[in-house]
C-alpha positions as CSV (number, residue, x, y, z in Angstrom):
1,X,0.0,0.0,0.0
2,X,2.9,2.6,0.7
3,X,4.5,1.8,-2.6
4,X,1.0,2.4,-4.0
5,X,0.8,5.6,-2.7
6,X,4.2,6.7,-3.4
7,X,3.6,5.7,-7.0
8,X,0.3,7.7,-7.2
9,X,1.9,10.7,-5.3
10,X,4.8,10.5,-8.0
11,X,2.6,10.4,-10.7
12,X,0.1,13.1,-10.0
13,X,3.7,15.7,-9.6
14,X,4.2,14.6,-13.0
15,X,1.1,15.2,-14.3
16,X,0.5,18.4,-12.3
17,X,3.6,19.8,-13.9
18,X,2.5,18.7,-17.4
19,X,-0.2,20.7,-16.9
20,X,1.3,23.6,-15.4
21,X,3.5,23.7,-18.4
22,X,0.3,23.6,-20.6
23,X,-1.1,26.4,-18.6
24,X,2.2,28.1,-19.3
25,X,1.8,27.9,-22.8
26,X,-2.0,29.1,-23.4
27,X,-0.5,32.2,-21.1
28,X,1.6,32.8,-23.9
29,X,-0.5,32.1,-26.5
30,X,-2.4,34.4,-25.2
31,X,0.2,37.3,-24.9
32,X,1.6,37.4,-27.9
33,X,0.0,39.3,-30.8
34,X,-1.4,37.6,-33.5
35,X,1.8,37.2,-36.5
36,X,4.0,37.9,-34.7
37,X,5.9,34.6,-35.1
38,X,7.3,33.4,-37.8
39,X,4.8,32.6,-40.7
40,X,1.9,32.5,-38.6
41,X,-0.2,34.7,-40.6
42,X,0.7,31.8,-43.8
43,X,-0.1,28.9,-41.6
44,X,-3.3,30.2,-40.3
45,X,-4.8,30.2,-44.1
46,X,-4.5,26.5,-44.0
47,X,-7.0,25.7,-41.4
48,X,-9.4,28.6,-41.8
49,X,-9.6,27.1,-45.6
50,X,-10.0,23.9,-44.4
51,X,-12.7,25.2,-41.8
52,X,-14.1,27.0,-44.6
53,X,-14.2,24.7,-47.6
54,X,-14.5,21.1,-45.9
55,X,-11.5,19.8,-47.8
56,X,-7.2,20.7,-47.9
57,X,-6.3,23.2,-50.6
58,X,-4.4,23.1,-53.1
59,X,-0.5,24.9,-52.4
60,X,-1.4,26.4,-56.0
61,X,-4.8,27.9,-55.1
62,X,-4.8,32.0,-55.2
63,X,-6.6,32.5,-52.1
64,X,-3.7,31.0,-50.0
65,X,-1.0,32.1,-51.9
66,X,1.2,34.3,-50.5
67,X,1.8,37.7,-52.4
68,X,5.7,38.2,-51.4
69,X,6.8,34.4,-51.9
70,X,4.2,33.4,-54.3
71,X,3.2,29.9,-52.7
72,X,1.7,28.6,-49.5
73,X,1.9,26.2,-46.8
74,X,-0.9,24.3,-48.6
75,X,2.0,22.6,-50.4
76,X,3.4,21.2,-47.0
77,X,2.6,18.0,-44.8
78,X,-1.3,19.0,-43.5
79,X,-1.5,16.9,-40.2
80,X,-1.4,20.2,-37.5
81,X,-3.7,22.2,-40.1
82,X,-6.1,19.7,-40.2
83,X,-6.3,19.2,-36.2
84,X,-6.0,23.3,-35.9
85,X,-9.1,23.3,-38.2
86,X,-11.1,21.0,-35.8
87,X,-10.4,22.4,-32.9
88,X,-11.4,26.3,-35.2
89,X,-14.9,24.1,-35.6
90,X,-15.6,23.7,-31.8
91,X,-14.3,27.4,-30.7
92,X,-16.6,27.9,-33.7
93,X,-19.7,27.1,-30.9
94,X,-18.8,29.1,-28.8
95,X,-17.4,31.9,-30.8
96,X,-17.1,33.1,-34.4
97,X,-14.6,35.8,-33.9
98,X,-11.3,36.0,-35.7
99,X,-9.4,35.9,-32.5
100,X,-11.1,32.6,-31.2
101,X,-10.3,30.8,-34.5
102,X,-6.6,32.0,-34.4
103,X,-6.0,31.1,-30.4
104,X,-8.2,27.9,-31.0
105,X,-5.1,26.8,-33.6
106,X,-2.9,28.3,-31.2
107,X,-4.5,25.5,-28.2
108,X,-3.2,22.6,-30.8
109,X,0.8,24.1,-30.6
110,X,0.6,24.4,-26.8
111,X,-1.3,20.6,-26.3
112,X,1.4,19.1,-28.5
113,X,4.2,21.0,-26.4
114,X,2.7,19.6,-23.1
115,X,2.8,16.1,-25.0
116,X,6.3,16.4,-25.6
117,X,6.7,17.3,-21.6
118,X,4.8,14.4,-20.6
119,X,7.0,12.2,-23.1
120,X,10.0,13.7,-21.7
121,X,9.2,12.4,-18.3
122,X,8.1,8.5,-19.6
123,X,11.5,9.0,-21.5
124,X,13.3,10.1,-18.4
125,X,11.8,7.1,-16.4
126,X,13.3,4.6,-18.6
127,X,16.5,6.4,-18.9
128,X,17.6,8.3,-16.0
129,X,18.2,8.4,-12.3
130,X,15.1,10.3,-10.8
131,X,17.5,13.3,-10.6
132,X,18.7,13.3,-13.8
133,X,15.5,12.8,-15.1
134,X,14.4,16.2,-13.2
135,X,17.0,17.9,-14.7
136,X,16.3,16.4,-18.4
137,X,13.0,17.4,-18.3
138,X,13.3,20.8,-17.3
139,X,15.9,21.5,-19.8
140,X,13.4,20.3,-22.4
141,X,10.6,22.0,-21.1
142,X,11.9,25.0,-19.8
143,X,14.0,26.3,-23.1
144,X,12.3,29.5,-23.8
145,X,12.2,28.8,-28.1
146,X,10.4,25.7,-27.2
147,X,7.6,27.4,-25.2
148,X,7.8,30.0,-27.9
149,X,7.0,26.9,-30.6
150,X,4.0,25.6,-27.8
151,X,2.2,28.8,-28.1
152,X,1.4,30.0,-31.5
153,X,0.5,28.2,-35.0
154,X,3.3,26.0,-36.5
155,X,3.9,22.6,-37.7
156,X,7.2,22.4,-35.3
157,X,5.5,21.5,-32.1
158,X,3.5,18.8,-34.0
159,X,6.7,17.4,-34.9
160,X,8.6,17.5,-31.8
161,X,5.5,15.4,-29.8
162,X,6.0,13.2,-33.1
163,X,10.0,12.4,-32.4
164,X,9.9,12.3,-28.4
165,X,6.6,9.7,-29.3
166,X,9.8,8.0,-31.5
167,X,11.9,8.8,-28.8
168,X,10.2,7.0,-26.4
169,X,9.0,3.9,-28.5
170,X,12.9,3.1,-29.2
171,X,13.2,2.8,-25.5
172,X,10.6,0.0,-25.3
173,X,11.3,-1.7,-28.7
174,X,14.7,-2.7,-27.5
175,X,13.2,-3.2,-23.8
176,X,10.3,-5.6,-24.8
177,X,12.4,-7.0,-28.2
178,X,9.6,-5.1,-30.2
179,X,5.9,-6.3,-28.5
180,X,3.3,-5.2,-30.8
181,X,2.5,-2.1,-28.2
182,X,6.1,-1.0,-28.9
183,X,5.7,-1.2,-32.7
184,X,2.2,0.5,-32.9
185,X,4.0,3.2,-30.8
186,X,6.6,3.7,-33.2
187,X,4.6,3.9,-36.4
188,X,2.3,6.7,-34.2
189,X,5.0,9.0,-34.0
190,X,6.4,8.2,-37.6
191,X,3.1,9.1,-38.8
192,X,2.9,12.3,-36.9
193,X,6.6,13.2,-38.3
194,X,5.8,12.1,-41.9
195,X,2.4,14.6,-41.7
196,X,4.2,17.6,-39.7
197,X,7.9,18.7,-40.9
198,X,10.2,17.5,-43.5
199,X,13.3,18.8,-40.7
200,X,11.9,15.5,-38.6
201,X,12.1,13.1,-41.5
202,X,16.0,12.0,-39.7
203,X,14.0,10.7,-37.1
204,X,12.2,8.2,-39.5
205,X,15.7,7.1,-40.8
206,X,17.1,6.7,-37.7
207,X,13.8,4.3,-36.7
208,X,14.2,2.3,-39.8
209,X,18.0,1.7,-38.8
210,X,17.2,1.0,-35.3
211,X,14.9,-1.5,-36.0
212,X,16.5,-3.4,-38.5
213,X,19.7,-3.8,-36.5
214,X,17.7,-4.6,-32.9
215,X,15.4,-7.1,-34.4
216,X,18.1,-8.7,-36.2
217,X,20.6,-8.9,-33.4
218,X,17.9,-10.0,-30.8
219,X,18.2,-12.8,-33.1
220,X,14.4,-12.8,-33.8
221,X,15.4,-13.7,-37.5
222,X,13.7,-12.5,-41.1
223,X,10.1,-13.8,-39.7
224,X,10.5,-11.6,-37.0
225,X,11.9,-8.8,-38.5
226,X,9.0,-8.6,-41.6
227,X,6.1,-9.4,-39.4
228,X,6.9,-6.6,-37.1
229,X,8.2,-4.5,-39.7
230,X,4.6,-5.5,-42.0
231,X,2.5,-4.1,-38.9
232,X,4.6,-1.1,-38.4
233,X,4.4,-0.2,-42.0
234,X,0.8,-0.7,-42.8
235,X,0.0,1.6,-39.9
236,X,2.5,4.2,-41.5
237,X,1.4,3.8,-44.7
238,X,-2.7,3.2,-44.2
239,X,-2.3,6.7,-42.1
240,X,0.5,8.6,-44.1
241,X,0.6,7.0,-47.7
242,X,-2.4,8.9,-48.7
243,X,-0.8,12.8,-48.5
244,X,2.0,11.2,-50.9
245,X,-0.6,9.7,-53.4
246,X,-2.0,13.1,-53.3
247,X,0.5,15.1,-54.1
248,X,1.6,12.5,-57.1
249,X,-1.8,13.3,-58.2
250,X,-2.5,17.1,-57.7
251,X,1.4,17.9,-58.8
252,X,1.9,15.6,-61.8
253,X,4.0,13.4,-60.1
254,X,5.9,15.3,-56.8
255,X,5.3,12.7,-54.0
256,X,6.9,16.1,-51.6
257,X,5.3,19.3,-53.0
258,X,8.9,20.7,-53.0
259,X,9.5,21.3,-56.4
260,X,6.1,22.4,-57.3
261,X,6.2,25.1,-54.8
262,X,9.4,26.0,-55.8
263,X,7.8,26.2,-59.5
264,X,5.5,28.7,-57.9
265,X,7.8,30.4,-56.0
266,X,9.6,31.6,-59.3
267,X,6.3,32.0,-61.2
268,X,5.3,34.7,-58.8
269,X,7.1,35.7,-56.1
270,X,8.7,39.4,-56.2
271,X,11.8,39.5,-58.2
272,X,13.8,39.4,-54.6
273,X,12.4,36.1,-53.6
274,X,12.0,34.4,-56.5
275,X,14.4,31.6,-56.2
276,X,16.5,32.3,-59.1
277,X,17.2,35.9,-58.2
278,X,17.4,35.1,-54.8
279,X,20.9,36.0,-52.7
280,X,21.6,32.9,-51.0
281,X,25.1,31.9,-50.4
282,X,25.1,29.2,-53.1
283,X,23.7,31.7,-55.9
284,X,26.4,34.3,-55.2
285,X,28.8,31.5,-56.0
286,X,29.9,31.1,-52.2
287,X,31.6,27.7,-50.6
288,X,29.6,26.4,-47.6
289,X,33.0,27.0,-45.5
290,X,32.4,30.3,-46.8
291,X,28.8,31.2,-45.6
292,X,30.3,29.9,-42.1
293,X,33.7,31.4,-41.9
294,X,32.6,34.7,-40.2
295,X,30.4,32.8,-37.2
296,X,27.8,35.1,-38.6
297,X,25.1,32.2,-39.2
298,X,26.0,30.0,-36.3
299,X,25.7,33.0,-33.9
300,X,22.3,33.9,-34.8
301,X,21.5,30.2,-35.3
302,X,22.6,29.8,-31.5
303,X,20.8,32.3,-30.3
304,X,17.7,31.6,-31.7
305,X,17.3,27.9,-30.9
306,X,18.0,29.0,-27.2
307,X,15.2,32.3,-27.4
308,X,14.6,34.7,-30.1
309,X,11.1,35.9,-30.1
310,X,8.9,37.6,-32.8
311,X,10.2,37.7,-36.3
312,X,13.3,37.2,-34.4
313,X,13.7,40.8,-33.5
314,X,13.1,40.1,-29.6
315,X,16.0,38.8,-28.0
316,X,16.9,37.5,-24.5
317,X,19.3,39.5,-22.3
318,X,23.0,38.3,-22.7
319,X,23.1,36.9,-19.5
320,X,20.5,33.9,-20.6
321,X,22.5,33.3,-23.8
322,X,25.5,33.0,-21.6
323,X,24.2,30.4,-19.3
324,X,22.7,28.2,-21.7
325,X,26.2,28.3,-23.5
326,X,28.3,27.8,-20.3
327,X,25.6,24.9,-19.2
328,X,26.8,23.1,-23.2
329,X,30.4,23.5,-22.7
330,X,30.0,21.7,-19.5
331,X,28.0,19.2,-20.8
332,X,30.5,18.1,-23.5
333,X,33.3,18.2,-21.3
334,X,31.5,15.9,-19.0
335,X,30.8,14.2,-22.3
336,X,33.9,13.8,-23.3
337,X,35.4,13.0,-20.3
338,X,33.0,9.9,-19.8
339,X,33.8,8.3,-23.4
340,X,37.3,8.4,-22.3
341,X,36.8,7.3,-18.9
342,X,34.0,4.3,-20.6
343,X,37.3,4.2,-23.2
344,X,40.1,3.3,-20.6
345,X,37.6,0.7,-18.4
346,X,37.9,-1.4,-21.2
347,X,41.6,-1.3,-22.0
348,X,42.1,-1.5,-17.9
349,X,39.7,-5.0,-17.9
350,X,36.9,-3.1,-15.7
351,X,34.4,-5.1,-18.1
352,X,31.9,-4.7,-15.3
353,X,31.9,-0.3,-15.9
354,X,31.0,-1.2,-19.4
355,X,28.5,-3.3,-19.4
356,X,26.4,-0.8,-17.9
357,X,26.0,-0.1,-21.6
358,X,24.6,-2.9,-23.2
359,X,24.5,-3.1,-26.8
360,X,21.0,-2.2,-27.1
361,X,22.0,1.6,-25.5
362,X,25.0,1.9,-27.7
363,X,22.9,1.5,-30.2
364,X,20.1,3.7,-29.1
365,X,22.7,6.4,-28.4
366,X,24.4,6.5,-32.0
367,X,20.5,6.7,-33.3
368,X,20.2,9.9,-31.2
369,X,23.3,11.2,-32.5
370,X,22.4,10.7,-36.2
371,X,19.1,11.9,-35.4
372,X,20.3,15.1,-33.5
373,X,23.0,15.7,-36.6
374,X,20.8,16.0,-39.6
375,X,18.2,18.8,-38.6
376,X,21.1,21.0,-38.5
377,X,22.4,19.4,-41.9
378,X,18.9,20.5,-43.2
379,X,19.0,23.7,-41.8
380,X,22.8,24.5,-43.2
381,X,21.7,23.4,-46.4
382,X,18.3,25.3,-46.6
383,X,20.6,28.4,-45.7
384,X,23.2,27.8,-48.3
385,X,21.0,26.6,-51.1
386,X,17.2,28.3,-50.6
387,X,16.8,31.1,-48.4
388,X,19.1,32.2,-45.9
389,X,17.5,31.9,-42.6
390,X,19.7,30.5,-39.5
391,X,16.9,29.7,-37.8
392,X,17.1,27.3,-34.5
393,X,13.9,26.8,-35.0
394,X,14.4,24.3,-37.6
395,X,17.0,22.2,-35.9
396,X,14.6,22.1,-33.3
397,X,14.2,18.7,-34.1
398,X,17.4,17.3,-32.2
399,X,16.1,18.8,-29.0
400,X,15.5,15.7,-27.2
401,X,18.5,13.8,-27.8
402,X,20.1,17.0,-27.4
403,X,18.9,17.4,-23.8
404,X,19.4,13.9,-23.2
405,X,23.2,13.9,-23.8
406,X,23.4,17.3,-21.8
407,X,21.8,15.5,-19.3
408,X,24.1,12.7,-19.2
409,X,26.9,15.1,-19.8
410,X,26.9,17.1,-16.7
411,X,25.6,14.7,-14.3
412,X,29.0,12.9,-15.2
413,X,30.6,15.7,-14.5
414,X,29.0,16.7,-11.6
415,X,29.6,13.4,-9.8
416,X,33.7,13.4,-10.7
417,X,33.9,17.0,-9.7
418,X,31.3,18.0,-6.7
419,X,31.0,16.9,-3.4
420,X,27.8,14.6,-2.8
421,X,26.8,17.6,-0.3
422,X,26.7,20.1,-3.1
423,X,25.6,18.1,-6.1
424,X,22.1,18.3,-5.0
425,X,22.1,22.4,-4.4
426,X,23.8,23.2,-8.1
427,X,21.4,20.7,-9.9
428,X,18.4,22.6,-7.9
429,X,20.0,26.1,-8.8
430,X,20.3,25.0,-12.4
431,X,16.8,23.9,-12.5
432,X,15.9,27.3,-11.0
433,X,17.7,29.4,-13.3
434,X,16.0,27.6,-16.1
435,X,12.7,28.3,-14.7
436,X,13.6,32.1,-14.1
437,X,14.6,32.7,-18.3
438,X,11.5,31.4,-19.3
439,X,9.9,33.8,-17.1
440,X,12.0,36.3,-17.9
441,X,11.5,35.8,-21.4
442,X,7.7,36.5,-20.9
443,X,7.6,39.5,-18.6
444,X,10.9,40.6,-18.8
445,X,11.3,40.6,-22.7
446,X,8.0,40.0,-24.6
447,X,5.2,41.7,-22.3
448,X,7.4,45.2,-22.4
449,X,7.9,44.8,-26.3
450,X,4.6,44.9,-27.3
451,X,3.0,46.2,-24.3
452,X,5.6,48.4,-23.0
């Protein structure tokens, strides 16, 4: 009975601070001004003509299409739109205003960011210490760019529930050798990537890899391998396959949209943006090592996956910037200092240090390393080639396994370099710091911007 109610005591914390974060971001939601977040105005047209017309628009149709860059979002993956424009049809009973429709969409980013919360904390469960996981999950929740993503319309919150649902079904593939509960799991949150952001599209790599390799080394054998891999895939495709079939149809034969909407783009865009005539790095006959020489990109890249606000005109104070970069270098030193350390057990015959890490978690860390790596390939190659925009918001992606690592990072650290007595007190002031920058970043930074 007292493990019972330890459980339950354990569990409504967790919930209570999922929903304290969700409360967090409909406070936001409500703050900030309508557009003034990247694109919002562009992704609202999406639902509203859904709403509006019972059926997904074309990415070609005029009344979506955007005047300065000559396309839409119609040509994109339609999953958030289409759950923004359900919940637009309920606030629609209770309210037919503008601003109801547009903070009903809003409701959808800041539900899927308290998803990825409550996924962090199932994900921390499996993988941490109950003080690391504390500390893993504040760093996820508390980053001020990701409470920024949870509270107005995009397709990037969508996406992040969709890999931390990945995330998480990883963890109890290789726990449970794949049960069918595991693999339903997984095809979920490939479905949810596949019909959100083409930036999350590693993830669904790094699942295909993942599995293969498990499966086969848990010697479970071809059988095994395509009967799980069949009910995986005909969830993915029964759910997903359709947006691909349609766009083969609607654009003579682009399965992504991409290069129809860049057709469009140079049909009529204004000279400036039409892709041809637009001054990226790669039309102005730049290297790569060129557009990255200066520091120029990764410094506003940096600072706007940790908190830049608006059309990224609102920035945090210094002092944030500087903790979040002093809280990395630590991590990778603790990092760093643990491979060696894992490194030199082995050489030394203390077999016992590394089996700790069982094959499985090698390989479920190199799968969060590849699937941390190529949103940022993406977004270095949508700068160089497309439009240059170093944006953290579309490495966003990696934040998971990125906050996992940190996690394991420092509390390596922590335990070579602190006393037991003061481990405790710098983890708490950490978390507490945290807390205060997302605060900050609301009254401090936003609130006097557009309210000052």
């Amino acid at each position: 009975m007292e493990k019972l109610r330890g459980k339950w005591k354990e569990n409504w914390k967790e919930w209570s601070f999922v929903l304290g974060m969700f409360a967090i971001f409909l406070i936001w939601a409500a703050v900030l001004p309508f557009d003034s977040a990247p694109d919002e105005a562009m992704r609202f047209q999406i639902p509203a003509y859904i709403l509006n017309y019972g059926r997904l628009p074309n990415g070609a149709d005029p009344l979506i299409r955007d005047g300065q860059w000559g396309i839409s979002y119609g040509f994109g993956p339609p999953l958030a739109a289409i759950v923004s424009a359900a919940f637009m049809k309920v606030m629609g009973l209770f309210s037919k205003t503008d601003e109801a429709f547009r903070y009903a969409c809003r409701i959808v980013s800041a539900l899927c960011g308290a998803g990825v919360v409550g996924m962090t904390i199932l994900i921390g469960k499996k993988r941490f210490a109950k003080e690391e996981r504390v500390f893993f999950v504040a760093l996820v929740a508390f980053l001020p760019q990701f409470v920024f993503l949870s509270s107005y319309i995009n397709n990037d919150a969508m996406a992040l529930l969709g890999t931390a649902v990945i995330v998480y079904a990883w963890i109890c593939g290789l726990e449970s050798q794949w049960n069918r509960r595991s693999c339903v799991m997984l095809a979920l949150g490939i479905v949810v990537c596949t019909l959100t952001y083409y930036n999350s599209y590693g993830f669904i790599l790094c699942s295909i890899l993942l599995f293969i390799i498990s499966v086969l080394y848990q010697k479970q054998g071809i059988s095994g391998l395509l009967k799980k891999g069949l009910l995986i895939s005909v969830i993915v495709i029964g759910l997903a396959g359709w947006y691909f079939v349609r766009n083969y149809m609607l654009y003579d034969g682009d399965f992504l949209g991409m290069a129809t909407s860049t057709k469009y783009a140079e049909l009529y865009a204004v000279p400036s943006l039409k892709p041809s005539m637009r001054h990226t790095p790669m039309n102005d006959g730049l290297s790569l090592f060129e557009m990255l020489k200066d520091g120029q990109w990764f410094q506003v890249f940096y600072k706007s996956f940790i908190g830049t606000f608006g059309y990224m005109e609102i920035l945090l104070p210094n002092w944030a910037y500087t903790f979040y970069t002093d809280l990395f270098w630590l991590a990778s030193i603790g990092g760093i200092w643990y491979l060696f350390d894992w490194i030199r057990a082995g050489k030394s015959g203390r077999k016992q240090e590394r089996q700790k890490r069982t094959w499985e978690w090698r390989l479920f860390d190199a799968m969060m390393v590849i699937s941390a790596v190529i949103p940022n390939l993406l977004n270095l190659w949508y700068s160089y080639s497309s439009d240059y925009e170093p944006q953290g918001r579309y490495s966003m992606p990696m934040l998971v396994p990125l906050m996992y690592f940190v996690t394991k990072g420092l509390f390596f650290l922590k335990k070579k370099l602190l006393k037991e007595q003061m481990q405790k007190k710098t983890i708490r002031f950490f978390i507490i710091l945290l807390g205060v920058i997302v605060i900050w970043s609301l009254v401090g930074t936003i609130i006097p911007y557009y309210y000052g």
